[in-house]
N, C-alpha and C positions, 0 to 999 in steps of 0.2 A: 501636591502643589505647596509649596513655602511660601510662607510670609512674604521674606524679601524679593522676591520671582512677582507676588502680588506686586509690591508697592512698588518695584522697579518700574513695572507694566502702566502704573498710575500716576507716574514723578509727577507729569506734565501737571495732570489735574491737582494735584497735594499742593502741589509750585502755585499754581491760580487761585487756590484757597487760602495762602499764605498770605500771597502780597492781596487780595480782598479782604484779611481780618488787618492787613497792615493799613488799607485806606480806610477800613472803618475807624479804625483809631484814629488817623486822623482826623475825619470828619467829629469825631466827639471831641476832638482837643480844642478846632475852629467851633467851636458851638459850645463848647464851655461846659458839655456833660461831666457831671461828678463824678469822680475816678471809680468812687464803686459801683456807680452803677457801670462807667465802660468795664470794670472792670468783670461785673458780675454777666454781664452782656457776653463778653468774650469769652467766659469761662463755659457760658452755657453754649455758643456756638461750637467751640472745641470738644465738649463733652458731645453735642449731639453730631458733633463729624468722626470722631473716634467710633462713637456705637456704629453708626451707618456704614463704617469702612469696616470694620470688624466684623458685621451681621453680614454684609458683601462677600468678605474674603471669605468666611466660615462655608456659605450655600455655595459658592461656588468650587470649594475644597472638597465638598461633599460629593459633587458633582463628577467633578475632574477626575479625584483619586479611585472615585467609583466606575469610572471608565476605564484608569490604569490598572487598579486591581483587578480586576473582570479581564481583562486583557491580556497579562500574565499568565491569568488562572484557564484560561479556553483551548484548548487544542482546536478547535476550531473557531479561529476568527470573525467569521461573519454569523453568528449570533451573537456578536458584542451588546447587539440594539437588543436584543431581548432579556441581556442582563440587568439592565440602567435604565430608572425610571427617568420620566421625563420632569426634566429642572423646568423650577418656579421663576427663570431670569427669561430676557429676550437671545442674548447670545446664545446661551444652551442649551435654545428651545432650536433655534436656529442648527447648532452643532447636531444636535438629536434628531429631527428633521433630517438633517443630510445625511446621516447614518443609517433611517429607514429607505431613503429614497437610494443609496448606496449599496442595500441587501438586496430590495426587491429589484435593482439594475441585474445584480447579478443572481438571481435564484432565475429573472427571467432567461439569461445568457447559458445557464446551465441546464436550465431544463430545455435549449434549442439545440443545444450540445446536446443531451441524450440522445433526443429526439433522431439528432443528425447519426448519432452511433450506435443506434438502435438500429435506423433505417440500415446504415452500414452492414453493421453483424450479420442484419438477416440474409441482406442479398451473398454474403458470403458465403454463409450457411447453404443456402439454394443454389448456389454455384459449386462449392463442396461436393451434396450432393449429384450435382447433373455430373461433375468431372468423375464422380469414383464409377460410374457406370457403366461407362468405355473401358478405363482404367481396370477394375473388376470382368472386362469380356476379353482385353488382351493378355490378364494375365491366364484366365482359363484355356484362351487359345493359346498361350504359348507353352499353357503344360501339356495340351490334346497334341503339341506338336514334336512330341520327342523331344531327342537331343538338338536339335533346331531350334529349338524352343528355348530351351532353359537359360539360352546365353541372354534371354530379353525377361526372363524373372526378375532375376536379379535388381535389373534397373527400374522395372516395373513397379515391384516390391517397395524400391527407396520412394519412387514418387505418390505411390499410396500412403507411404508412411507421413511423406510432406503433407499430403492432404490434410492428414489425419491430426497433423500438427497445427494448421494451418484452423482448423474444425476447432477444435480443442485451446485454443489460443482464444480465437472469438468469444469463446461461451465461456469462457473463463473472467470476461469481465462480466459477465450478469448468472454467475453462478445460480442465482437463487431459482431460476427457471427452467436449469436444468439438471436437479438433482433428487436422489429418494437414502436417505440416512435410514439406514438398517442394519442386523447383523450380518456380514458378510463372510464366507470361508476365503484362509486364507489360502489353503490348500487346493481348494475350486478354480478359485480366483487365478494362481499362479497355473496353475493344472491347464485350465482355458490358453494363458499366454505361449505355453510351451506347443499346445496343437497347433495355435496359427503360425508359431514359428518353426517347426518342427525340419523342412525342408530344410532351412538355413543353418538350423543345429546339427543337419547332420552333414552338410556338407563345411561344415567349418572343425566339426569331431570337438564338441565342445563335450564337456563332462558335466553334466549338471546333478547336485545333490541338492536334500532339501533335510531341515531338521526342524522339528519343533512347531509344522504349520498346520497341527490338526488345534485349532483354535477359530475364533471371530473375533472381527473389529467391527467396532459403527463404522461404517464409511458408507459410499456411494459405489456399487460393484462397476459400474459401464466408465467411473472415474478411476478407481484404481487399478483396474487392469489395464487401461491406457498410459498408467505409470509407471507399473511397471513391464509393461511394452519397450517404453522409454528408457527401461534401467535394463533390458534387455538389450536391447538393440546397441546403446554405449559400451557395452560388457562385449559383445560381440565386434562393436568397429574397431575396439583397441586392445586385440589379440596381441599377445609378447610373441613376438617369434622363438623359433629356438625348444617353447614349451608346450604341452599339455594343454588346452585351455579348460580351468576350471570353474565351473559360477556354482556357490552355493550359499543357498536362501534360507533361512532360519530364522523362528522369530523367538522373544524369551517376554520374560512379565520382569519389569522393572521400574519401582517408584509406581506403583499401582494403574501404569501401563504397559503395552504393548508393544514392543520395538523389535519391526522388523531389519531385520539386515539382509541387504544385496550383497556378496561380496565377490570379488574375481581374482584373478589372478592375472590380468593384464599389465599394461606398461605403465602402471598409474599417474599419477597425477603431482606436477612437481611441486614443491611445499609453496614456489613463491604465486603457484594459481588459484591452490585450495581456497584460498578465503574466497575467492570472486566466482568460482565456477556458478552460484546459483543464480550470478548478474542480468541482466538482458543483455543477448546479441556476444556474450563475451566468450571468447575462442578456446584462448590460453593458447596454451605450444602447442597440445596433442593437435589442437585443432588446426593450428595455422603447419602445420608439419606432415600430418600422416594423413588428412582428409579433407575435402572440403563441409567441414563445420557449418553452422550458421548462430552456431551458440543461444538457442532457442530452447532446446532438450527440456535442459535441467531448469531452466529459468518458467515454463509453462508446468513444471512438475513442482518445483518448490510452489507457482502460484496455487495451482490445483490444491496444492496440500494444506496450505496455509487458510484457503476458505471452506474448505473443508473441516478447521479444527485440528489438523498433524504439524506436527514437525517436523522439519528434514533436515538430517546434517549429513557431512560428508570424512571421512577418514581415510588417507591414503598415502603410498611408501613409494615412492617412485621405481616403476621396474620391478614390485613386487606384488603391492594387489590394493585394490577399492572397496572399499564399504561401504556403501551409502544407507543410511539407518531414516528410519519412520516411524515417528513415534505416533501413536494410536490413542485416543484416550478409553478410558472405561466406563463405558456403559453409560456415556454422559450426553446432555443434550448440546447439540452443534445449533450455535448461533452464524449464520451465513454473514457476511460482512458487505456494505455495499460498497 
């Protein structure tokens, strides 16, 4: 708050106190008061209006800039009131006042909101469940059912997997309730991924190689085997024609983590989509071109990873191959995020 910001804000009043020391002079002149005393009269009026407007501006400076500094300084805004004590004036008590009744407006609004996406999540969750039920007895019937069969895998297979997206999305905004941070193989881990896809591996002739995965990360194992589910399954829908397909897994110790790499040898990824593929809902070309996408994948895998404490980045050559890396930390405690 400036001075002149103050005194602009109080022309009016400074203006009314002028022409008031202006009529009291007059009235000493009509009355014949001795000049030093108007004079000493006046000096004392002015000295004790100057202190009063300066002890004003000061607590009120105090006040103001302690709410603009605080406010700067906050990533999150609505603790502003719990920065700033409550001023000694009426207006600021008034300002401060509105800034409590302000927080707890909206700490009420957000906790009807949870409430309401709580209630949400679950019934999803219980609907998840009841759908994989069926979903899980047509795919057994249609493997009991031969070559009749298999042509309904296939598509069975993608709507389990949407489920499983759909599951994994939910519970990925209230992480904290549904995770256990332990040492996990990463060799198990990936080992597990390949049995339940094993069918689709082999009917696509993919070539999978692994190096480097007799190791552990802290992680959550029922969360990152669903990740890299996810990094399988992309590696698999953007086979290059023409080649070989190859996916191989490796992880190394670098900067005193763990960095696994996905990599494939598919149609990659063109330079002007890499930066956005981790986005929500976002396609890019492979997506709007060779499949019906929903651009969901990678963006519930970056979320997963990031409450989990990992990193994800992505590296790729268009037409040539993907790498998608996860970084691991070591041996450190994961704070969940809300």
């Amino acid at each position: 708050m400036r001075f002149r910001d103050y005194i602009r804000d109080r022309l009016g009043a400074i203006l009314i106190t002028l022409v008031s020391w202006f009529i009291l002079m007059l009235f000493f002149r009509a009355f014949r008061v001795r000049m030093y005393i108007s004079s000493a009269a006046t000096c004392v009026l002015f000295i004790a209006g100057m202190i009063r407007l300066l002890w004003d501006y000061f607590r009120r400076k105090s006040f103001y800039d302690s709410i603009k500094d605080s406010c700067e300084g906050l990533d999150k805004k609505y603790l502003l009131h719990e920065m700033i004590e409550q001023p000694d004036f009426a207006e600021g008590r008034i300002v401060y006042d509105a800034l409590c009744e302000a927080n707890k407006s909206m700490c009420e609004n957000v906790a009807e909101h949870r409430r309401s996406s709580e209630d949400f999540r679950e019934y999803i969750e219980l609907w998840v469940h009841e759908i994989k039920l069926p979903v899980a007895s047509l795919l057994l019937m249609s493997h009991n059912d031969g070559e009749s069969g298999n042509k309904y895998s296939e598509q069975l297979k993608r709507i389990d997997d949407y489920i499983e997206n759909v599951l994994y999305y939910a519970r990925s905004e209230n992480a904290e309730k549904d995770y256990i941070i332990k040492e996990v193989s990463l060799k198990r881990t990936f080992g597990n991924i390949a049995v339940k896809n094993r069918e689709e591996l082999l009917q696509r002739n993919v070539n999978i190689s692994t190096e480097g995965l007799d190791r552990t990360v802290m992680t959550d194992a029922k969360w990152l085997e669903y990740i890299l589910g996810q990094l399988l399954g992309n590696s698999m829908k953007y086979i290059a024609e023409g080649r070989e397909p190859e996916i191989h897994i490796s992880a190394e110790e670098k900067d005193g983590r763990t960095v696994l790499h996905f990599r494939d040898n598919g149609i990659g990824i063109p330079a002007s989509d890499l930066p956005y593929i981790f986005e929500k809902s976002y396609t890019g070309e492979n997506g709007r071109t060779r499949s019906r996408s929903t651009g969901m994948g990678l963006y519930i895998v970056k979320s997963l990873c990031e409450r989990l404490g990992h990193t994800v980045s992505a590296d790729s050559v268009q037409d040539e191959y993907t790498d998608i890396m996860i970084s691991f930390g070591k041996n450190e405690y994961i704070t969940m995020q809300e």
